[in-house]
C-alpha positions in Angstrom: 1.3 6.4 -8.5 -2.2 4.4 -7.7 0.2 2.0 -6.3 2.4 3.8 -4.3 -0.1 5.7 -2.5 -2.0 2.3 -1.8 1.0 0.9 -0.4 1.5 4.1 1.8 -1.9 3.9 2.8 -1.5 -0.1 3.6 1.4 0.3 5.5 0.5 3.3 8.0 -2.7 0.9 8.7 -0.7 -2.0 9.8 1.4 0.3 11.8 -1.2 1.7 13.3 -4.0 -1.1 14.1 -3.5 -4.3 15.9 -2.6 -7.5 14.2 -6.2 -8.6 15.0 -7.9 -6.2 12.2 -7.7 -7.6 8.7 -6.6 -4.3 6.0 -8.1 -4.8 2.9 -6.9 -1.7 0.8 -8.6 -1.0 -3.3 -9.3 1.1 -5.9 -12.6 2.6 -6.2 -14.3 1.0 -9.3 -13.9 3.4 -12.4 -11.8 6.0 -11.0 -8.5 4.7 -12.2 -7.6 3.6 -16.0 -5.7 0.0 -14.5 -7.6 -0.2 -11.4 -7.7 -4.2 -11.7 -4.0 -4.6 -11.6 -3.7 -1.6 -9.0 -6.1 -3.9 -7.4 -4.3 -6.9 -7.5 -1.0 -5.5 -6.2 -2.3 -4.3 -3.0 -4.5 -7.2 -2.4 -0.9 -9.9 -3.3 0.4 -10.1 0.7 3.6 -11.5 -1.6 4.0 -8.2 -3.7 3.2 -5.9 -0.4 5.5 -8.1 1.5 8.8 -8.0 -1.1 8.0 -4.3 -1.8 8.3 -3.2 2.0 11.9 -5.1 1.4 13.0 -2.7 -0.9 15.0 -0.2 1.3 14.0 2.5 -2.0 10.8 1.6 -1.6 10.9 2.0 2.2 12.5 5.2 2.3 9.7 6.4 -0.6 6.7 5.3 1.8 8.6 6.4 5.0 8.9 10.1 3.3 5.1 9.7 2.7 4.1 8.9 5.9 6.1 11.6 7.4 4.4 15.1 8.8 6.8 17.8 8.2 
């Protein structure tokens, strides 16, 4: 869930902010059981990148980013 909610928070950023502004999204240190690998995921452009490919995943992260 650490992940997804990462990823959510990654993607409304690059939405949002100009391609000039780097987003560096992470875990703060010793608030989640696997926050290394949490860690690593959001920080792999590769992983971010192929999971934004996913239409699942898409429509998961669109959902979140949605007011109702």
């Amino acid at each position: 869930m650490a992940t997804l909610i990462g990823l959510c928070i990654r993607v409304r950023l690059l939405r949002s902010l100009p391609d000039r502004f780097k987003v560096d999204i992470g875990v703060t240190p010793g608030s989640h059981a696997s926050e290394d690998a949490v860690n690593k995921q959001l920080a792999d452009k590769e992983r971010v990148a192929a999971a934004m490919e996913n239409s699942h995943l898409i429509k998961v992260v669109n959902q979140c980013l949605t007011i109702n």
